[in-house]
C-alpha positions in Angstrom: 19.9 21.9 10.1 16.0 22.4 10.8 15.7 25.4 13.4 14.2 24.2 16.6 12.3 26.4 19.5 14.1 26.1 23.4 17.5 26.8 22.3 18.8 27.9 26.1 22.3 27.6 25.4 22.2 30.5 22.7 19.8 32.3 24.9 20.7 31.8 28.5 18.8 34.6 30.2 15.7 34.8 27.9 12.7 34.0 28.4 11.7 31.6 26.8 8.0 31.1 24.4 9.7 29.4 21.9 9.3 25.7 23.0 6.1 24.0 24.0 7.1 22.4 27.7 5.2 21.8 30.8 4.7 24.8 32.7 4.9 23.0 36.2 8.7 21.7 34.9 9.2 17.9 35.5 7.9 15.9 38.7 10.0 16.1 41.3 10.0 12.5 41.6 11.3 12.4 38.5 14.0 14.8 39.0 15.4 12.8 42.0 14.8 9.9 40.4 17.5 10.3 37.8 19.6 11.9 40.1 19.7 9.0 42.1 20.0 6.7 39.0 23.3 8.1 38.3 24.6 5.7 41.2 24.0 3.1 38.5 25.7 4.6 35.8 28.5 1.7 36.2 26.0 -0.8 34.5 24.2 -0.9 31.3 20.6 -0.1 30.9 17.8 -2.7 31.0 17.5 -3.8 27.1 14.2 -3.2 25.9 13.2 -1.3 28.7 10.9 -3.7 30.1 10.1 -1.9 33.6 9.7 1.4 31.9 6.8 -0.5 29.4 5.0 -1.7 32.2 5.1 1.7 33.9 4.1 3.3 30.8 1.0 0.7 30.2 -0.2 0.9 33.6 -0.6 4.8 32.8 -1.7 4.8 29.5 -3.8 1.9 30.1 -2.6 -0.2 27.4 -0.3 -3.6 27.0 3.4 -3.2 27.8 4.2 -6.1 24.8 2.4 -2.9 22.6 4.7 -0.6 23.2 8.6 0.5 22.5 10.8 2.7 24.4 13.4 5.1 22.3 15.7 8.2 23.0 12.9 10.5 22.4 9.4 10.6 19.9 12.3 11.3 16.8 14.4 8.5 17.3 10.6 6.4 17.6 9.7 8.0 14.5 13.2 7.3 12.7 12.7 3.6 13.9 9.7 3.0 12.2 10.9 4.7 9.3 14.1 2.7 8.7 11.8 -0.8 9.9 9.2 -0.5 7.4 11.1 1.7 4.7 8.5 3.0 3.2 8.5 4.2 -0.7 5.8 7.2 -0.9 4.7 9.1 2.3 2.0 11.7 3.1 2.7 14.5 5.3 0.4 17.1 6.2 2.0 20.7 6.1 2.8 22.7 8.4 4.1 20.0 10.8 6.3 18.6 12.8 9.9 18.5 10.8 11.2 15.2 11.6 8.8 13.2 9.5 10.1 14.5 6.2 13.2 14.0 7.6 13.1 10.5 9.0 11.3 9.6 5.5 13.8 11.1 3.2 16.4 9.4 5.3 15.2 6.2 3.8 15.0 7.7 0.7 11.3 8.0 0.5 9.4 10.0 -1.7 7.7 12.6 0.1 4.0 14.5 -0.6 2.7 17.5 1.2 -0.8 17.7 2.1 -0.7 21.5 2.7 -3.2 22.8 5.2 -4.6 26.2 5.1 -5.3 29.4 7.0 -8.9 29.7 5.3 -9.9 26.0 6.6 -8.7 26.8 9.7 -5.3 24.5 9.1 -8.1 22.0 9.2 -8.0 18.1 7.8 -10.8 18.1 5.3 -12.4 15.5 3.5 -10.2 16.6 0.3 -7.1 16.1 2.2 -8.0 12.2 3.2 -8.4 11.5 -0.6 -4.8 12.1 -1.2 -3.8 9.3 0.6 -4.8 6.8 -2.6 -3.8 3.4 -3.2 0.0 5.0 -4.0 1.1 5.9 -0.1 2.7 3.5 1.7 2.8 5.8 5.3 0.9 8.8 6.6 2.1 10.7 9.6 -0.9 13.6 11.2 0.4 15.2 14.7 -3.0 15.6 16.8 -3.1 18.4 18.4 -0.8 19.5 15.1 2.4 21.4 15.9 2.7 24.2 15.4 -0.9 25.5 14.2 -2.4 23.6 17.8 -5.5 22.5 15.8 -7.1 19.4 17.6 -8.4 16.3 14.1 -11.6 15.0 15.5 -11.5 11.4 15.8 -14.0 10.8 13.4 -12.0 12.3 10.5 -8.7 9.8 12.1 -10.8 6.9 11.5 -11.8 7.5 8.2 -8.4 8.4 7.4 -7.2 5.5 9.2 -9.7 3.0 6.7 -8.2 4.7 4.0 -5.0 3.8 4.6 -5.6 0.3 5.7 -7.8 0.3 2.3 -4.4 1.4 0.5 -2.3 -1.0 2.9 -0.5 2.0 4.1 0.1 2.7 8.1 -1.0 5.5 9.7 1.0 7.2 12.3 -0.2 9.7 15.0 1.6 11.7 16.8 0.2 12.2 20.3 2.6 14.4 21.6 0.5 17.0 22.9 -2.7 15.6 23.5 -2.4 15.7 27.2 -2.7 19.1 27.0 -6.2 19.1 25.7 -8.7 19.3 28.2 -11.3 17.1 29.5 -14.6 18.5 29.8 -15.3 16.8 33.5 -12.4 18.3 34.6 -13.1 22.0 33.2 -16.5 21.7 34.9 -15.3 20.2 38.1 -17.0 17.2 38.3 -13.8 15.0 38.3 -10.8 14.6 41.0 -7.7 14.9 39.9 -6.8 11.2 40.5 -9.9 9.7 37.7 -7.4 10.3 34.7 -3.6 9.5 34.0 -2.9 9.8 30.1 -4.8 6.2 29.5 -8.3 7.2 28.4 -8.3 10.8 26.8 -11.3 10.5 24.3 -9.8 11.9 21.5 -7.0 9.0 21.6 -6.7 7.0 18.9 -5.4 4.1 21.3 -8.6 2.2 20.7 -8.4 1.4 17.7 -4.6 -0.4 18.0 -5.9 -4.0 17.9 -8.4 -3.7 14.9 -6.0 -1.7 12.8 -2.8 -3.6 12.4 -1.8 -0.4 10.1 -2.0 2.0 13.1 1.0 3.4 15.2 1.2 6.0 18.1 3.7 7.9 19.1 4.3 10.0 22.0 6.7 11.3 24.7 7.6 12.3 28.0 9.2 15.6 26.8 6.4 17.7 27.0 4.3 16.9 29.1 6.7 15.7 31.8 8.6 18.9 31.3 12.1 16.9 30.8 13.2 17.6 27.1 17.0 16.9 28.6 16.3 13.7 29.5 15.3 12.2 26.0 12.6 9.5 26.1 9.9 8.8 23.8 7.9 5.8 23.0 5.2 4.6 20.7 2.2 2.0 20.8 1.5 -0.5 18.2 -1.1 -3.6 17.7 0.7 -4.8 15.2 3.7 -6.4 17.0 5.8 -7.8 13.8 6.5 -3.8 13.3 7.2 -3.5 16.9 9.9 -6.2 16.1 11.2 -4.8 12.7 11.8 -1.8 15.2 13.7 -3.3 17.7 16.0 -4.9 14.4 17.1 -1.9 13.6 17.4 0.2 17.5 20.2 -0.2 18.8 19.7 -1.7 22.4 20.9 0.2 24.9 19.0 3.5 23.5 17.6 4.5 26.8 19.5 5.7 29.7 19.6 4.7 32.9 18.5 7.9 34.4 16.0 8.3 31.7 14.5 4.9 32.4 14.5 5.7 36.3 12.8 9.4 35.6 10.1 8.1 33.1 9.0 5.1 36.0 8.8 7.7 38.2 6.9 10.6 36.1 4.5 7.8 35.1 3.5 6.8 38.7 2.2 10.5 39.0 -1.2 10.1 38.5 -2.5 13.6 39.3 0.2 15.6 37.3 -1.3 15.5 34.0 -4.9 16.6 35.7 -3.0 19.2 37.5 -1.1 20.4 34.1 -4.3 20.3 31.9 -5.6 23.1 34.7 -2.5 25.2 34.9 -2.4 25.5 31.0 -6.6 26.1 30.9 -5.8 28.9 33.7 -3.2 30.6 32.0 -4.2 30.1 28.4 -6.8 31.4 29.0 -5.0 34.4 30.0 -3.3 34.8 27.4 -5.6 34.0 24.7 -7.9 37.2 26.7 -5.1 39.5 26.3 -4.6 38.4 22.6 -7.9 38.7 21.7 -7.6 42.8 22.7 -5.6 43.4 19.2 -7.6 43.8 15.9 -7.6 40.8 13.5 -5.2 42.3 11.2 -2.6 43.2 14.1 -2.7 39.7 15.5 -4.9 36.9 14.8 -5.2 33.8 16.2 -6.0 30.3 15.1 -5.3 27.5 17.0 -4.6 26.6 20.7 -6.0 23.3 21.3 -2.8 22.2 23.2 -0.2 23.9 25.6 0.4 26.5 23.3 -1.1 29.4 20.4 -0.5 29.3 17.2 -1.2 33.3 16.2 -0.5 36.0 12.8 1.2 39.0 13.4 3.9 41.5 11.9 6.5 40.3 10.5 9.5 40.5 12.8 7.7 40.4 15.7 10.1 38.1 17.6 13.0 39.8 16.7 11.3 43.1 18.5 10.6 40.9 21.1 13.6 39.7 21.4 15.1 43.5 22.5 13.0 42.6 25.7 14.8 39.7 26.3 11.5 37.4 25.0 12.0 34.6 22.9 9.0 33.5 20.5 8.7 30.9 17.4 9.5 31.8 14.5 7.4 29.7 12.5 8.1 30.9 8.7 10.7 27.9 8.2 7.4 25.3 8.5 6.6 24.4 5.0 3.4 26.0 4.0 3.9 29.2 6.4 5.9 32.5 5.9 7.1 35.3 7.7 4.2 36.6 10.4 3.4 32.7 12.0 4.4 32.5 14.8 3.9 29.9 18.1 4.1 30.7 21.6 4.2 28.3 24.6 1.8 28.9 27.9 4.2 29.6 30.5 3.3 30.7 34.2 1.9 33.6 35.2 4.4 36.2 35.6 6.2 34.9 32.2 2.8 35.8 30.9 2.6 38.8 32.0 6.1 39.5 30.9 5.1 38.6 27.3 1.7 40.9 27.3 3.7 44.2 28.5 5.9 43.9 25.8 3.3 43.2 23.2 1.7 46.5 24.0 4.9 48.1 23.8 5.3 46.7 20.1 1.6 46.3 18.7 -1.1 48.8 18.3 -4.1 48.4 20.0 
């Protein structure tokens, strides 16, 4: 089984870097929200979720018919898999697992598009002309876990043509692109209440009704802070795959308290605004403190998102780990190795935690 970050029941009292969640935890509302919903644990849960799309598309700004509900971003992603069962996929390397593993499910053939340290773990122009005529699906995450390198959305697009071109679909994974900052909000000239998740400009939601070939994916695990709770969900213009989706979902997927805690989390209109500040604050932190060791006792790459993506020593997380610190291990990505690792931007004091032991373990 593929080795995840945020395993808390192994590691109870750790602190934990390992997995990429909100820093603020969930809403409140949302908390209480599912608390309450367990009142209605007696019935089943509304099939297709049809209050939690219109919550969702009055915060992401987009059409509730264009979007499906599913017991997390994976089981999205497995969905479309098993809908459209594709024969040949392109995934870009190192990335999030459960695309290979949704693909090969359907016994699809898979090729790795294997990003490198000396691009930057970049998407270059080289990597878009794999996708040729013989790919029947592409999957990019944007920001990418775990290297946190933000694709501009000029280099989607033409990867997105490509594919159409080829009459494969594209699939982005969005996950983390809350997370990025906005520049009106870094520079103060925004209030918090301008932006929900529904117009972040490096989105790829705009192009959903001119590219029938495009599908979004993202979740309220992260950036809600409630992992536990499971719900994902993914936008599509092209609404005889939304169908083929449903075909094959089994339709009572999302919970009743998960239902009630997403409604809720997506009525919060300044959370995001307030998370995107928290993580600037105490990235920036971090990435300070980081930035004290020489390149080749820790060097990092990228941090577009809610977490750093750094080289270091190998075994650095198990030494960690003797001060009760827990850190990704990213050497069982394919295309990294021992010395890649990820770390999460918690609070403050967690922060603070992690830098005293560094200095304990690294040479300055």
């Amino acid at each position: 089984m593929y080795e995840h970050g945020g395993d808390s029941y192994r590691y109870p009292d750790f602190t934990d870097f390992s997995a990429n969640i909100n820093l603020l935890g969930a809403p409140e509302c949302a908390v209480e929200r599912a608390r309450a919903a367990l009142d209605g644990i007696t019935h089943y849960p509304q099939v297709g979720c049809d209050r939690l799309r219109q919550a969702i598309a009055e915060l992401e700004q987009a059409e509730p018919q264009e979007i499906i509900c599913g017991n997390g971003a994976a089981e999205v992603i497995f969905s479309l898999v098993l809908a459209l069962k594709p024969r040949k996929a392109m995934v870009f390397a190192p990335a999030f697992q459960e695309y290979e593993q949704a693909l090969k499910s359907v016994d699809c053939q898979v090729i790795r598009e294997y990003l490198s340290p000396e691009q930057g773990f970049r998407i270059t122009e080289h990597s878009l002309a794999q996708a040729d005529d013989t790919i029947d699906m592409v999957f990019v995450c944007n920001p990418n876990n775990p290297t946190g390198v933000l694709t501009e959305q000029n280099m989607l697009v033409q990867l997105l043509n490509r594919c159409r071109k080829a009459g494969a679909v594209l699939v982005v994974d969005e996950c983390f692109l809350d997370f990025v900052p906005l520049e009106q909000e870094a520079d103060g000239k925004s209030s918090l209440s301008d932006y929900g998740a529904g117009c972040h400009p490096d989105s790829m939601k705009p192009f959903l009704k001119k590219y029938t070939n495009l599908f979004l994916v993202k979740a309220f695990t992260k950036t809600f802070g409630m992992p536990g709770i499971r719900l994902g969900y993914g936008f599509c213009g092209n609404l005889e795959i939304l169908e083929k989706m449903r075909g094959v979902t089994q339709p009572w997927n999302v919970s009743v308290p998960a239902q009630e805690a997403g409604i809720a989390a997506a009525g919060e209109r300044t959370f995001l605004a307030e998370t995107r500040r928290a993580v600037a604050r105490e990235k920036a932190f971090l990435l300070e403190q980081l930035s004290l060791y020489p390149p080749e006792e820790l060097r990092i790459y990228g941090h577009a998102a809610n977490f750093i993506f750094f080289r270091s020593r190998k075994g650095l997380d198990n030494a960690l780990e003797e001060y009760g610190i827990r850190i990704r291990n990213c050497s069982n990505f394919p295309g990294l190795e021992e010395g890649w690792y990820r770390i999460a931007v918690r609070s403050r004091e967690e922060n603070t935690v992690l830098v005293k032991a560094l200095k304990k373990i690294l040479v300055f």
